[in-house]
PyMOL CGO cylinders between C-alpha atoms (Angstrom):
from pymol import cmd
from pymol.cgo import CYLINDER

trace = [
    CYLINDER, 114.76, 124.29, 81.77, 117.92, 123.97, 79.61, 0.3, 1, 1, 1, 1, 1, 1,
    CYLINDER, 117.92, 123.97, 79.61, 118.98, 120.50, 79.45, 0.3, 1, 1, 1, 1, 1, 1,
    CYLINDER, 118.98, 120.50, 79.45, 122.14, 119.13, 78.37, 0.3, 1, 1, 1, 1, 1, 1,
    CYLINDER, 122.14, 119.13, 78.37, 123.57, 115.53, 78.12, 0.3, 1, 1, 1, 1, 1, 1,
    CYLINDER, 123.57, 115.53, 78.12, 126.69, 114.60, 79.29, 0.3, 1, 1, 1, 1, 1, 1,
    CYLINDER, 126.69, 114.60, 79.29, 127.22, 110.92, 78.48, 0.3, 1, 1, 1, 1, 1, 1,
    CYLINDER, 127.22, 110.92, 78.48, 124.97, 109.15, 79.73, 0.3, 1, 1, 1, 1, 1, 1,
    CYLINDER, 124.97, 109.15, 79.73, 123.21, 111.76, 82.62, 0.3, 1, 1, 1, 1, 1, 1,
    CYLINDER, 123.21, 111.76, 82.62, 121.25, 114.80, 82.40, 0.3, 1, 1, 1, 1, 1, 1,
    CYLINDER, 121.25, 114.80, 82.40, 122.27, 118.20, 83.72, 0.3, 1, 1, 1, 1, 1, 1,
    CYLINDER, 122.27, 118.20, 83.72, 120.56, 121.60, 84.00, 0.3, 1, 1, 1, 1, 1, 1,
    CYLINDER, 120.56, 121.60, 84.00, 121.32, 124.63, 85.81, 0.3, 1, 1, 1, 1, 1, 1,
    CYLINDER, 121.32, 124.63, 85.81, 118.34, 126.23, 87.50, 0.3, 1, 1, 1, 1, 1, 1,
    CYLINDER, 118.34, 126.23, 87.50, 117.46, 128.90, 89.35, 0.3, 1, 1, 1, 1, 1, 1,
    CYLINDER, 117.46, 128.90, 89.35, 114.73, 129.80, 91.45, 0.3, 1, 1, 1, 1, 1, 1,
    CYLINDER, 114.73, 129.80, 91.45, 113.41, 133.01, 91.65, 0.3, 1, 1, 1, 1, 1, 1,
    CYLINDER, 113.41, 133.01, 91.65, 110.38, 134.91, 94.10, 0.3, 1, 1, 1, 1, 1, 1,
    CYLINDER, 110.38, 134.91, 94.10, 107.49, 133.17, 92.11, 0.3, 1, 1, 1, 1, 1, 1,
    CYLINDER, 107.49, 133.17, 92.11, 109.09, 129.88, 93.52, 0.3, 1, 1, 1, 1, 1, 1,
    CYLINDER, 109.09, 129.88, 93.52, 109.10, 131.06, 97.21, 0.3, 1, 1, 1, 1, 1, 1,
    CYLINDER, 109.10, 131.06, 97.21, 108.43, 128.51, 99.86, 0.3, 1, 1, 1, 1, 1, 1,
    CYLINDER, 108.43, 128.51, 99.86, 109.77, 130.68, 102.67, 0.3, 1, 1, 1, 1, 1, 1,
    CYLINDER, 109.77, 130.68, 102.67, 111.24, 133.89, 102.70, 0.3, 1, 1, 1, 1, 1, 1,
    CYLINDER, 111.24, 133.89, 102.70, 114.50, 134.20, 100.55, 0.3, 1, 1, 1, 1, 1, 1,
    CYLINDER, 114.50, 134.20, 100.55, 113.71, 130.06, 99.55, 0.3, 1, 1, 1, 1, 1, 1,
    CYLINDER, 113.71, 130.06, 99.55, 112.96, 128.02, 97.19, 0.3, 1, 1, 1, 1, 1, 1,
    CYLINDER, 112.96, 128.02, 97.19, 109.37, 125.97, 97.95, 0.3, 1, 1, 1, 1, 1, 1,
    CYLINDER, 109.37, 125.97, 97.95, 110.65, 122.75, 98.40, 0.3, 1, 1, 1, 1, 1, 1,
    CYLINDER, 110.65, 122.75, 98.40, 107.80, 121.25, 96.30, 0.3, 1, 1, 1, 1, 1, 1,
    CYLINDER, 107.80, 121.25, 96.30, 109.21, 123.28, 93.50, 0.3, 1, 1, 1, 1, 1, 1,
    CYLINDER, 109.21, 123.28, 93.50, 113.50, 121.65, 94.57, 0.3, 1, 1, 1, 1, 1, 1,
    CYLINDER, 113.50, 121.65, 94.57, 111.44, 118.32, 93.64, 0.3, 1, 1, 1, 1, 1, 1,
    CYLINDER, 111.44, 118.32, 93.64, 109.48, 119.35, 90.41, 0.3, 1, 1, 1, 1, 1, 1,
    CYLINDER, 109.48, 119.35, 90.41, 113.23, 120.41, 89.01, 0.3, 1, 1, 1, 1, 1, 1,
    CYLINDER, 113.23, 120.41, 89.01, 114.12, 116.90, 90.19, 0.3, 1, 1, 1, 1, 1, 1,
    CYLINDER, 114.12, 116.90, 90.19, 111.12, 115.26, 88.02, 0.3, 1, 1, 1, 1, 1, 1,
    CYLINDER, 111.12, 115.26, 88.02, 111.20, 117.34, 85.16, 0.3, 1, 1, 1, 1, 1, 1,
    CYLINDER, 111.20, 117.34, 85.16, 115.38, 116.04, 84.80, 0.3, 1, 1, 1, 1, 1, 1,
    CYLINDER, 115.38, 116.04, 84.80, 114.23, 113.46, 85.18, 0.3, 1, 1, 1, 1, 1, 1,
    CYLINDER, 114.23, 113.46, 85.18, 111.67, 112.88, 82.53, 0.3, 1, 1, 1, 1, 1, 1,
    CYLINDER, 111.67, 112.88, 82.53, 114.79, 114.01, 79.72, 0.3, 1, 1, 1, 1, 1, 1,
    CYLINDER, 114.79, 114.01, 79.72, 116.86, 111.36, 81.35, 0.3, 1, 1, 1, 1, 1, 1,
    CYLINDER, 116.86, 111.36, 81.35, 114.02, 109.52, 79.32, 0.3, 1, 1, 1, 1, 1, 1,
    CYLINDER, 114.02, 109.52, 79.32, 115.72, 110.79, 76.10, 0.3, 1, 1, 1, 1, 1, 1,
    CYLINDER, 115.72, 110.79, 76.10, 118.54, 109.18, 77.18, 0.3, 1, 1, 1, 1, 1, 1,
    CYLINDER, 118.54, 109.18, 77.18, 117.03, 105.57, 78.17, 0.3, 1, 1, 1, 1, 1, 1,
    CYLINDER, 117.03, 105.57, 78.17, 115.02, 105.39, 74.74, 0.3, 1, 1, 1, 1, 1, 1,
    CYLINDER, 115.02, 105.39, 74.74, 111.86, 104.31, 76.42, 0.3, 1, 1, 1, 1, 1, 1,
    CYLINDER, 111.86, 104.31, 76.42, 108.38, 106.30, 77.80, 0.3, 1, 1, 1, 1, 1, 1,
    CYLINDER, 108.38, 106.30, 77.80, 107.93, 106.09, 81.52, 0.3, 1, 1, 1, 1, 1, 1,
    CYLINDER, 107.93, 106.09, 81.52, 105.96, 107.69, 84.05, 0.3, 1, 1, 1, 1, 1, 1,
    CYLINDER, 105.96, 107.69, 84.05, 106.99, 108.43, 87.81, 0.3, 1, 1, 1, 1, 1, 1,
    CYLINDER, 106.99, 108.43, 87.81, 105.99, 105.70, 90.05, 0.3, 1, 1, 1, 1, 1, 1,
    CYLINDER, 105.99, 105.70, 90.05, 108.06, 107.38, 93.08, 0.3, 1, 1, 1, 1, 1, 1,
    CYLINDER, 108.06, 107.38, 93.08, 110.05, 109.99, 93.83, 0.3, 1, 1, 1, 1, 1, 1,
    CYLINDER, 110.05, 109.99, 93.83, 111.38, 110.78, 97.00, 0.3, 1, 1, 1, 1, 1, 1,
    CYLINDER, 111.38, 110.78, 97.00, 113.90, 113.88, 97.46, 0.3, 1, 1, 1, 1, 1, 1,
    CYLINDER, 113.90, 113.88, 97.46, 116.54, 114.50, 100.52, 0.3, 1, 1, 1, 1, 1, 1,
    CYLINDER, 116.54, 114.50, 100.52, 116.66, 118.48, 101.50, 0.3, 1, 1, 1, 1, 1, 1,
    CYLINDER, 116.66, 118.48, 101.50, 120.65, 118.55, 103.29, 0.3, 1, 1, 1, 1, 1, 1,
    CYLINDER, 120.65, 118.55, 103.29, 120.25, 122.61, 103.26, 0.3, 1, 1, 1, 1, 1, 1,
    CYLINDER, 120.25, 122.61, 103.26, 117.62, 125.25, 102.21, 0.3, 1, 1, 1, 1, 1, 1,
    CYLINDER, 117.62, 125.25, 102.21, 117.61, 126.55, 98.67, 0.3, 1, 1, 1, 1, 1, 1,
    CYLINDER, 117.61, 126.55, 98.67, 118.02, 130.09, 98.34, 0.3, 1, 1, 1, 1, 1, 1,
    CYLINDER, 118.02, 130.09, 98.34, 116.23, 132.45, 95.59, 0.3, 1, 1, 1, 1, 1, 1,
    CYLINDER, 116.23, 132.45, 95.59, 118.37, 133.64, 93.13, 0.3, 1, 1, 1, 1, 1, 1,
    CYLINDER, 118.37, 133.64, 93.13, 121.11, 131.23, 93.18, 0.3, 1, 1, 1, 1, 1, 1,
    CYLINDER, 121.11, 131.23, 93.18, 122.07, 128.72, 90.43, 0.3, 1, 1, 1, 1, 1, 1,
    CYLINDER, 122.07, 128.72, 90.43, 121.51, 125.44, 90.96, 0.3, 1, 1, 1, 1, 1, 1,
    CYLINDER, 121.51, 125.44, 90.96, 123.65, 122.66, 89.00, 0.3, 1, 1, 1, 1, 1, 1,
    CYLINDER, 123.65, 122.66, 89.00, 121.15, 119.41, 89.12, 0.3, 1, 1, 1, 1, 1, 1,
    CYLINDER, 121.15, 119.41, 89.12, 122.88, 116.32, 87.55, 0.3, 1, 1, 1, 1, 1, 1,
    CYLINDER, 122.88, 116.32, 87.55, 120.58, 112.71, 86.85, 0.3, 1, 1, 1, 1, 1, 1,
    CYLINDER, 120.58, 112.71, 86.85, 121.04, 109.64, 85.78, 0.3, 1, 1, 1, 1, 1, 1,
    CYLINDER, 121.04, 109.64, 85.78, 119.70, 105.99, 85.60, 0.3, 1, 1, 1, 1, 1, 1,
    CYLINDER, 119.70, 105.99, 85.60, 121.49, 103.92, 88.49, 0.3, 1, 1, 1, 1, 1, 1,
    CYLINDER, 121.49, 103.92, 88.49, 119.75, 100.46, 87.55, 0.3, 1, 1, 1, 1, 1, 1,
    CYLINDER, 119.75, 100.46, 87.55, 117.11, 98.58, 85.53, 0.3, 1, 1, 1, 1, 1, 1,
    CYLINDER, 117.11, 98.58, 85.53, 115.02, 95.89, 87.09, 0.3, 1, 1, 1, 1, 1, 1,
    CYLINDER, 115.02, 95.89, 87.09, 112.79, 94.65, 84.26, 0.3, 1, 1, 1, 1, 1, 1,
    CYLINDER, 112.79, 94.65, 84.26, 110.20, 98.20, 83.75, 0.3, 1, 1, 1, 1, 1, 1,
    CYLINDER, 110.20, 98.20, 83.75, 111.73, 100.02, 86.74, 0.3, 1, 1, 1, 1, 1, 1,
    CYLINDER, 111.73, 100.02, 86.74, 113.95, 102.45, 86.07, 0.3, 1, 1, 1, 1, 1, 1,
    CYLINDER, 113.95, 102.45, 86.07, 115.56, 103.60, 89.22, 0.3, 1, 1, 1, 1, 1, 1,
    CYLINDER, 115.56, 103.60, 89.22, 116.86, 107.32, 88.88, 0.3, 1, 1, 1, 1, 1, 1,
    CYLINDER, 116.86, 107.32, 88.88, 119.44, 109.66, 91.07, 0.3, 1, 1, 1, 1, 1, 1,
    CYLINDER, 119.44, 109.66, 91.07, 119.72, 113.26, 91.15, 0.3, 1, 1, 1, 1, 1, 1,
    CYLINDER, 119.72, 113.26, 91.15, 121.96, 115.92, 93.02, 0.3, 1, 1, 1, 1, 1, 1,
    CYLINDER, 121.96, 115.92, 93.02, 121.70, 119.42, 93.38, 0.3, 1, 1, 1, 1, 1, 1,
    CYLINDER, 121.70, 119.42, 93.38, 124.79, 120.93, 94.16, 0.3, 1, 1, 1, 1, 1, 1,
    CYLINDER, 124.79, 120.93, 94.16, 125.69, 125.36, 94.96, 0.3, 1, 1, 1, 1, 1, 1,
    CYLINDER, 125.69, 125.36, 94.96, 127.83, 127.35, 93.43, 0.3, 1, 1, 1, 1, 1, 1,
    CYLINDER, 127.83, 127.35, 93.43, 130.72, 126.17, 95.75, 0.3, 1, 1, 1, 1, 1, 1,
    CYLINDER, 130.72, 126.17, 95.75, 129.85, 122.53, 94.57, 0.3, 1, 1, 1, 1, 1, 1,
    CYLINDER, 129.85, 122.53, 94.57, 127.86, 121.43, 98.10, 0.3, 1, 1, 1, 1, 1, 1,
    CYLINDER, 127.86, 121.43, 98.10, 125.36, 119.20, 98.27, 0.3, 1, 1, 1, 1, 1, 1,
    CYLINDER, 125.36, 119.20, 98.27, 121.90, 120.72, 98.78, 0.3, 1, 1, 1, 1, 1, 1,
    CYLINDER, 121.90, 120.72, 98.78, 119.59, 118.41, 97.50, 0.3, 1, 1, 1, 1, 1, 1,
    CYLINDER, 119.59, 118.41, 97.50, 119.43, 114.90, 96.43, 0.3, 1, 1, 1, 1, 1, 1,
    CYLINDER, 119.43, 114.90, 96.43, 116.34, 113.14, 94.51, 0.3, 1, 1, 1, 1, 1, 1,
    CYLINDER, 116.34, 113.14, 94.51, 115.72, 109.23, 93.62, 0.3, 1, 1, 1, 1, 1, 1,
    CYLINDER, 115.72, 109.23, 93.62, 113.06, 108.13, 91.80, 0.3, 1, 1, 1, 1, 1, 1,
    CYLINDER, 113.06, 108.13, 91.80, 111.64, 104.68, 90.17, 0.3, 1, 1, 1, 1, 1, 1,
    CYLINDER, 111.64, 104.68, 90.17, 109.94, 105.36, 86.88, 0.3, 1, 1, 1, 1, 1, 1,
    CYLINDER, 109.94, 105.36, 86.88, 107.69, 102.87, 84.96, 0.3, 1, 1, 1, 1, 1, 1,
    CYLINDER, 107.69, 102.87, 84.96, 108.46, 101.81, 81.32, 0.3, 1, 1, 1, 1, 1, 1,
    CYLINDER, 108.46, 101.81, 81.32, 104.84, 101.59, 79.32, 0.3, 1, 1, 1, 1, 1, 1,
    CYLINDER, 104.84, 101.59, 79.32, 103.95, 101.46, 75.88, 0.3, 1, 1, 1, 1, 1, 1,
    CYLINDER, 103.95, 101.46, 75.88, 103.18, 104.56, 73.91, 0.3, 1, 1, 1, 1, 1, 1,
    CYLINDER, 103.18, 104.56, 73.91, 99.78, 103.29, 73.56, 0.3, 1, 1, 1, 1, 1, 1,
    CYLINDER, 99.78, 103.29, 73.56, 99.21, 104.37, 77.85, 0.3, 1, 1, 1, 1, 1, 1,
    CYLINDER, 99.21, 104.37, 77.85, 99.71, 108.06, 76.29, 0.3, 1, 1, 1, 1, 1, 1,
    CYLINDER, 99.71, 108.06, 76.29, 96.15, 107.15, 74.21, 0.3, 1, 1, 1, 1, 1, 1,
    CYLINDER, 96.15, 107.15, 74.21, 94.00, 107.54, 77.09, 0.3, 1, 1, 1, 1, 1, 1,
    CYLINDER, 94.00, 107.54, 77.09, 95.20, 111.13, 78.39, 0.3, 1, 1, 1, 1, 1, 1,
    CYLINDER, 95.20, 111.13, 78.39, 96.32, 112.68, 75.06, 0.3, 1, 1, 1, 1, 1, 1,
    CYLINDER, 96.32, 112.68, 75.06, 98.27, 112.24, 72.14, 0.3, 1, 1, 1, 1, 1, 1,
    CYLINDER, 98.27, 112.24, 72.14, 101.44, 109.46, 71.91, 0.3, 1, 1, 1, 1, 1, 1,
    CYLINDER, 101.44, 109.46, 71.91, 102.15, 111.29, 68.38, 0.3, 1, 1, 1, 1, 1, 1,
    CYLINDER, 102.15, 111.29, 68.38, 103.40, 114.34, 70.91, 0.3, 1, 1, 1, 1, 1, 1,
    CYLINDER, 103.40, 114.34, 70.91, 106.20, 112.15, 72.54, 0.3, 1, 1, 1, 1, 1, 1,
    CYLINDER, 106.20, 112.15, 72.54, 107.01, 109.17, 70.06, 0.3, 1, 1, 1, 1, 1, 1,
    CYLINDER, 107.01, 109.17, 70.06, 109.89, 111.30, 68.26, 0.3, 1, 1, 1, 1, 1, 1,
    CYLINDER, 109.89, 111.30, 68.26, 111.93, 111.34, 71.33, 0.3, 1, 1, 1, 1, 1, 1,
    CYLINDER, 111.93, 111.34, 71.33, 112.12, 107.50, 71.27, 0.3, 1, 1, 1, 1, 1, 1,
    CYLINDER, 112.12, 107.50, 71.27, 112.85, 107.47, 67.68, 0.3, 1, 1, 1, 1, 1, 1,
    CYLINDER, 112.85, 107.47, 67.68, 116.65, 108.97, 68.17, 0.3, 1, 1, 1, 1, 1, 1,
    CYLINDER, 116.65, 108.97, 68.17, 117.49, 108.36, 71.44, 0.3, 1, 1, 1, 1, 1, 1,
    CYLINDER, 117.49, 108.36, 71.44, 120.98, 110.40, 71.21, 0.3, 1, 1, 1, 1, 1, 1,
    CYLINDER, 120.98, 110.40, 71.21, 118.79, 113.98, 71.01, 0.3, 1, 1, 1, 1, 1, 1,
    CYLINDER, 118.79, 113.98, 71.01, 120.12, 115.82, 73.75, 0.3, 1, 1, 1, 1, 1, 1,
    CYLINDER, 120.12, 115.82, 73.75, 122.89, 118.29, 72.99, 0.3, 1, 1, 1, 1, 1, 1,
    CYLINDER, 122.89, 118.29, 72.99, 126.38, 117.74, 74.98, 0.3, 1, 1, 1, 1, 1, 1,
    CYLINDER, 126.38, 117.74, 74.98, 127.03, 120.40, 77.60, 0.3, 1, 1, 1, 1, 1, 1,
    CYLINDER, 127.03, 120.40, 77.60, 129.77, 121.81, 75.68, 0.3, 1, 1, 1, 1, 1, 1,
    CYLINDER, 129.77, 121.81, 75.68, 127.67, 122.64, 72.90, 0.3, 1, 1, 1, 1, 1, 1,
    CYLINDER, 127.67, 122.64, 72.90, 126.14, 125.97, 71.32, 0.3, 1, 1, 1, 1, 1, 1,
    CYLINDER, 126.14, 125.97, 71.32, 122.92, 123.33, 70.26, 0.3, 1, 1, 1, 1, 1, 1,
    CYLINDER, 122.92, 123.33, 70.26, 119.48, 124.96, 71.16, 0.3, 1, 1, 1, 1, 1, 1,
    CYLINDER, 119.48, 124.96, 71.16, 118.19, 123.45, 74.16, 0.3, 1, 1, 1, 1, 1, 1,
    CYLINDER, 118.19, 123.45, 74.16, 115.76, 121.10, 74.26, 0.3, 1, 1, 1, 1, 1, 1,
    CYLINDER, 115.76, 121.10, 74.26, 112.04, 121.66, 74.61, 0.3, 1, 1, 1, 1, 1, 1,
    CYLINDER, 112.04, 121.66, 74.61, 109.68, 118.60, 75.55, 0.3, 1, 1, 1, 1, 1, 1,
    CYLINDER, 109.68, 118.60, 75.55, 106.63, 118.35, 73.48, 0.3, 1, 1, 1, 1, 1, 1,
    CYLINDER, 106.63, 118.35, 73.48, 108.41, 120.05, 69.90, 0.3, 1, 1, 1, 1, 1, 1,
    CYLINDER, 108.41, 120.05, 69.90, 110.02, 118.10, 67.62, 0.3, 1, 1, 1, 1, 1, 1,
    CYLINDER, 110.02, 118.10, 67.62, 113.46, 117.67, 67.68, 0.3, 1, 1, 1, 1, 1, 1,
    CYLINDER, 113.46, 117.67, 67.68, 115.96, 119.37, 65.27, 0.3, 1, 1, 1, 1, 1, 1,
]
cmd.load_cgo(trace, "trace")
C-alpha cells in the first residue's frame, strides 16, 4: 500500500486484483475491510500515538470490482480520552461511493507491544509524527515496520 498524507487524513489508491477474489470479477469483501484497517493503522502516524483496533465496522453501498483503482481516504473524526474514532471512504474512478469504514482504535503504551514482539519495531513512528509524505510528492512511500527516512 502507498500511503500519502494530505493534512491531516490518509489516502491510498488500491487495487484489487484475482488473488483478492471474493466472487467472480470482485473484490472479497474481507479484503475492502483489511484496506480499511491497514489506512487506518498510518492514520496512526498522523495521531502520534500506538493503538490497536478495538472495532471496525465497514458499509458495502456497491460491489468492488477486480482491477479497478480504488481511492480510500481516512481520518480521525474524534477523541474521547484513548478512543480514537476513525472514518474511511472508498470512492471509483468516477468519484462514487463504494465503501465506507469506521473504526474505534485504542491508545496503549508501547510497553503492550512487549508481550507479542518488539516496541523497538514501531517506536520511530511516534518519534516524528509528521512522516508521511504529502500526496503531491515524489517521497518514497511509506513502509510500516522500516525506519523512516
Amino acid at each position: 500500500m502507498r500511503v500519502f498524507r494530505k493534512d491531516d487524513a490518509v489516502h491510498s489508491d488500491v487495487v484489487f486484483t484475482a488473488r483478492h477474489v471474493g466472487a467472480p470479477g470482485l473484490a472479497h469483501g474481507g479484503v475492502v475491510a483489511t484496506a480499511c484497517d491497514d489506512l487506518f493503522g498510518f492514520l496512526l502516524y498522523v495521531v502520534g500515538e500506538p493503538a490497536v483496533t478495538g472495532s471496525l465496522q465497514v458499509d458495502y453501498h456497491s460491489p468492488a470490482v477486480l482491477g479497478t483503482t480504488y481511492s480510500i481516504w481516512a481520518r480521525l473524526e474524534r477523541r474521547d480520552g484513548r478512543r480514537l474514532h476513525m472514518h474511511a471512504t472508498g470512492t471509483d474512478p468516477s468519484g462514487r461511493l463504494c465503501f465506507e469504514a469506521s473504526a474505534v482504535f485504542i491508545v496503549v503504551p508501547l510497553a503492550h507491544f512487549h508481550r507479542y514482539g518488539s516496541p523497538e519495531a514501531i517506536s520511530h513512528v511516534f518519534a516524528n509524527p509528521s512522516t508521511i509524505p504529502a500526496a503531491d510528492t515524489d517521497e518514497p512511500e511509506l513502509v510500516k515496520g522500516q525506519p523512516l527516512p
